[in-house]
N, C-alpha and C positions, 0 to 999 in steps of 0.2 A: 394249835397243839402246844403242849408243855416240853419245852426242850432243855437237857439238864446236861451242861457242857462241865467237865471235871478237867483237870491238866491243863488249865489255861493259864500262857503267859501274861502280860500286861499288853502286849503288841498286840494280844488280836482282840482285845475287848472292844475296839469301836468296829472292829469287822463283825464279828458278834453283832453287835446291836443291832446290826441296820436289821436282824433278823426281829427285833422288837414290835416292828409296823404290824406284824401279822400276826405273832407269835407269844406265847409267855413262855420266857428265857432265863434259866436257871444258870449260874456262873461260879463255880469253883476253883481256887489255884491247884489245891492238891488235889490230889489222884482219889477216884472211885472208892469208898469203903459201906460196907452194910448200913453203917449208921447213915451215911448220906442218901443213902437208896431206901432207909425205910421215912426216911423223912420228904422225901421225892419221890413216894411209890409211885402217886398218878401219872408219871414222865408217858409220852409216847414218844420219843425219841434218847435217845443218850449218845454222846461225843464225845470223847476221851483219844487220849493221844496212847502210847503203847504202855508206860508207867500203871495202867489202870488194867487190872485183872478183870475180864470179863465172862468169869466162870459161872455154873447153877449155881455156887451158891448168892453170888452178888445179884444177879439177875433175876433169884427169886423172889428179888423185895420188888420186882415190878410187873406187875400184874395187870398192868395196861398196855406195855412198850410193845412198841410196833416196828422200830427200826434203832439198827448200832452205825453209826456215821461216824468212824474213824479215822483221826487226822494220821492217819501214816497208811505207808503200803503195805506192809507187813500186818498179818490179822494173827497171828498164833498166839495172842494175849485172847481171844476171842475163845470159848465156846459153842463154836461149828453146829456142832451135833443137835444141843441144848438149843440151839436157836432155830434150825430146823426143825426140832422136835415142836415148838412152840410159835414157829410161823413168824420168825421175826425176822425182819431182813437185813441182811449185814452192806455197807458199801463202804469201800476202800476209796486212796487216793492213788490210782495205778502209776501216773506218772507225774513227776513234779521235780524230781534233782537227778535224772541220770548222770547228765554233765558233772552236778554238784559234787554227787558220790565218789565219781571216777575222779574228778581234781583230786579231793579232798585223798584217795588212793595212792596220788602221785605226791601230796605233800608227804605222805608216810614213808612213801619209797625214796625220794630224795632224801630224810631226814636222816634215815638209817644209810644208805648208800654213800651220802657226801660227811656223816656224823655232824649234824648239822644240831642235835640234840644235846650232844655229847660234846658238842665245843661249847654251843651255850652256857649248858651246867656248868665248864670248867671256869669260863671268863668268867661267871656270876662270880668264883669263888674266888679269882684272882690270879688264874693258871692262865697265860694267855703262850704257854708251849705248846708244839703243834704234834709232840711225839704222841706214836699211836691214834692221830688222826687221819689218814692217808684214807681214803675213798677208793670208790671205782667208779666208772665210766657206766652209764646205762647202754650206751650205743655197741650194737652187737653181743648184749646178755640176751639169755633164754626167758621171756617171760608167762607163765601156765597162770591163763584164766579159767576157774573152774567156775561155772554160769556166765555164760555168752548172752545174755538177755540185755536189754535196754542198757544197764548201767556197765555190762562187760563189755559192751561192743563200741562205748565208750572208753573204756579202759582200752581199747583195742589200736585204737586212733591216736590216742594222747602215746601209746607206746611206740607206733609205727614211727610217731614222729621224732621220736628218741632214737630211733635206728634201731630199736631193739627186733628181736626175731619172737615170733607169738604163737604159743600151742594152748590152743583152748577147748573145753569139754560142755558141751551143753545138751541137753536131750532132743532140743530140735537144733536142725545143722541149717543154715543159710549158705549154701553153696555159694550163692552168688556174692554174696558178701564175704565169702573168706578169699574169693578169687579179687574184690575189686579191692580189699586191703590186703591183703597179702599176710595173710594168715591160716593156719593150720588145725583143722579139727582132729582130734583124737582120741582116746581112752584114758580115763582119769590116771591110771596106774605108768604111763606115759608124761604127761602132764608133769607126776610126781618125780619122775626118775630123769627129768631132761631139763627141767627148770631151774636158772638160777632165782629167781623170786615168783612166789606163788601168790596169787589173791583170788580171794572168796568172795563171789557175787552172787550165790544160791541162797533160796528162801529155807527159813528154818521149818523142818518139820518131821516129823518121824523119819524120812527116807535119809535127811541129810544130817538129823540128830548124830555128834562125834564122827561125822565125815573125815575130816582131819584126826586121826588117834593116832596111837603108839605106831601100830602096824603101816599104817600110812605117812608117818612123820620116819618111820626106818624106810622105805623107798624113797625117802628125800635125797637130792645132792649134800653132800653134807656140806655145812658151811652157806647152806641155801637162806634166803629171805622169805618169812610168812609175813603176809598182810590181809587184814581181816576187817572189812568197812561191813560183810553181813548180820549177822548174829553169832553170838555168844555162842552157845548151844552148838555151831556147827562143829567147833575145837573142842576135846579135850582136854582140858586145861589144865590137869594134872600132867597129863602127857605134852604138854607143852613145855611145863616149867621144867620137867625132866630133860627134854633137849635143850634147854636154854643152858641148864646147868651143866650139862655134858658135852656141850659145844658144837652138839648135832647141826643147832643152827646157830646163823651168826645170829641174828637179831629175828625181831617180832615189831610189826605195824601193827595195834591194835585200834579199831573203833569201838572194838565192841567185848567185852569178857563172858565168860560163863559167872555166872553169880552177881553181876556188875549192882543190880539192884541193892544188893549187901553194901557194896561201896557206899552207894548214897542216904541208905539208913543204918551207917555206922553205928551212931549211936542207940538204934535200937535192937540191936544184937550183941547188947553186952550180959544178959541176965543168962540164969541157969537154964531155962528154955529152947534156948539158941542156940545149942554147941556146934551143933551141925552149920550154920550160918558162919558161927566166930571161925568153924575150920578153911570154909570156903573163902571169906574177908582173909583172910591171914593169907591164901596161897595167894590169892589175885595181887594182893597187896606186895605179894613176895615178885610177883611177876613184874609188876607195873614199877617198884623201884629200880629195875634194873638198868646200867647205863647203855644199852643194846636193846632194850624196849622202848618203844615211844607209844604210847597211850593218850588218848583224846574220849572224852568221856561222854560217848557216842555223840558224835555234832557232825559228823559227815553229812548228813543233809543240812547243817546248819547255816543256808547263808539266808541273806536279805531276798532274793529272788524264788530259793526254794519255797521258803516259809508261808511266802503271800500266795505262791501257788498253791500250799498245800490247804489254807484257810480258806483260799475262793473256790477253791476243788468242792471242799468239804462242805462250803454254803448251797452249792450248786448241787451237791448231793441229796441234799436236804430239801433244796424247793422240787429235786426231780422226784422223791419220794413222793414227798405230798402230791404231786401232780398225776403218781400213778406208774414213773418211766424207772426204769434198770436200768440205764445207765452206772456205770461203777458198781454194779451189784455185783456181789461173789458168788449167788447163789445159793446165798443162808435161807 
């Protein structure tokens, strides 16, 4: 089979390869675009990490493809419908950085909590005074996990162990797991109203599209912590930078922005074409300078251990198609 991998780092090109014994293996660093799909129509598979739009229109340059083998867990760069419609099978990486996600959640929360961001910056500059640095204690804060899934219920554990107290929302309840750590399910509108730091561990998608908005950031404690390792998309992001500025909240953990894509093709949203793009860069950018924002440009799943899972996941995905097995399949 013709396999046309897009979004590849350097690290995973010899994990790639081994796929050459069997295979002819297509390898690009940058992300999915028409042009590379009509020069790769014959592909019957394609791998792309979530940077690669996998909408009708990209997908109609391939007219052979038989399956989309996605290096991440998140699919909503995928068109679902369109590949159902056209009998292509979609497989994800279900699991690979729970733990990873949830640390990388606590480095957010310390950062903001201890100003651990915000003494850096100042020492860089030559301020090594401690005024307006003063922290707080995690031990015995409110912390509201909204998705209790794999990567929340690690957040769950890393919190217990901080002493903190834990109210979380998820659509299926684990009784028995909230009984053996000692934590609290509830109503998101609960969650919002009790919490001194919030985090987002729900999948993006129509239901949770601007979950966090105006109306939900006013049932905030004021003075509360958001932190955000999910998707962009779940926040409001205008209505965010309006609490940041209003002091609604103290600070923002970001992994992930609405528009974040803009961030990284700065340069190509400067023409008259763009206006809409330059408005959205300009607010992000408004956000992420702030000294009470700490932003990481989405690498929550980024360590050495996640990564190798998510490549041998993803290989593994790839010989179970050809062999016929659903394994990791979504259902596409």
């Amino acid at each position: 089979m013709k396999i046309l991998f897009c979004d590849v780092s350097a690290w995973e090109i010899p994990y790639i390869n081994d796929l050459k014994r069997d295979h002819e293996v297509i390898i690009y660093e940058e992300s999915l675009t028409v042009e590379i799909g009509k020069k790769h129509s014959d592909a019957d598979i394609i791998s792309t990490f979530i940077y690669s739009e996998l909408g009708a229109q990209e997908l109609e340059s391939f007219p052979t493809l038989k399956a989309i083998c996605t290096r991440s867990t998140g699919f909503d760069h995928i068109d679902l419908d369109y590949c159902r419609r056209r009998s292509v099978a979609v497989y994800n990486v279900p699991f690979y950085g729970e733990n990873t996600v949830a640390e990388h959640t606590f480095a957010l929360i310390l950062s903001l909590s201890r100003n651990v961001h915000r003494s850096y910056m100042r020492t860089r500059a030559g301020n090594f005074g401690i005024d307006g640095l003063i922290g707080f204690d995690l031990k015995g804060k409110t912390i509201g996990v909204i998705g209790a899934g794999h990567i929340g219920q690690h957040v769950i554990r890393i919190a217990k162990g901080f002493g903190m107290n834990v109210l979380a929302f998820d659509t299926q309840k684990d009784l028995f797991l909230s009984e053996v750590l000692g934590f609290t399910y509830t109503d998101i509108p609960t969650v919002l109203k009790e919490s001194d730091i919030i985090t987002l561990h729900v999948p993006y998608n129509t239901h949770t599209h601007h979950m966090i908005d105006q109306k939900a950031i006013e049932t905030m404690k004021d003075g509360a912590l958001l932190i955000n390792t999910a998707r962009g998309g779940v926040v409001d992001t205008t209505a965010l930078l309006h609490a940041l500025d209003s002091g609604k909240l103290s600070g923002a953990g970001l992994d992930v922005i609405e528009g974040e894509e803009d961030i990284l093709e700065e340069k190509h949203v400067r023409g008259e074409d763009h206006a809409e793009e330059r408005e959205v860069l300009t607010r992000d950018l408004n956000i992420i300078s702030k000294e009470n924002v700490v932003y990481t440009p989405h690498i929550a799943f980024y360590s050495k251990e996640a990564v190798e899972r998510i490549i041998c996941t993803t290989l593994e995905n790839i010989t179970s198609f050809v062999r016929g097995e659903k394994e990791n399949s979504i259902g596409a």
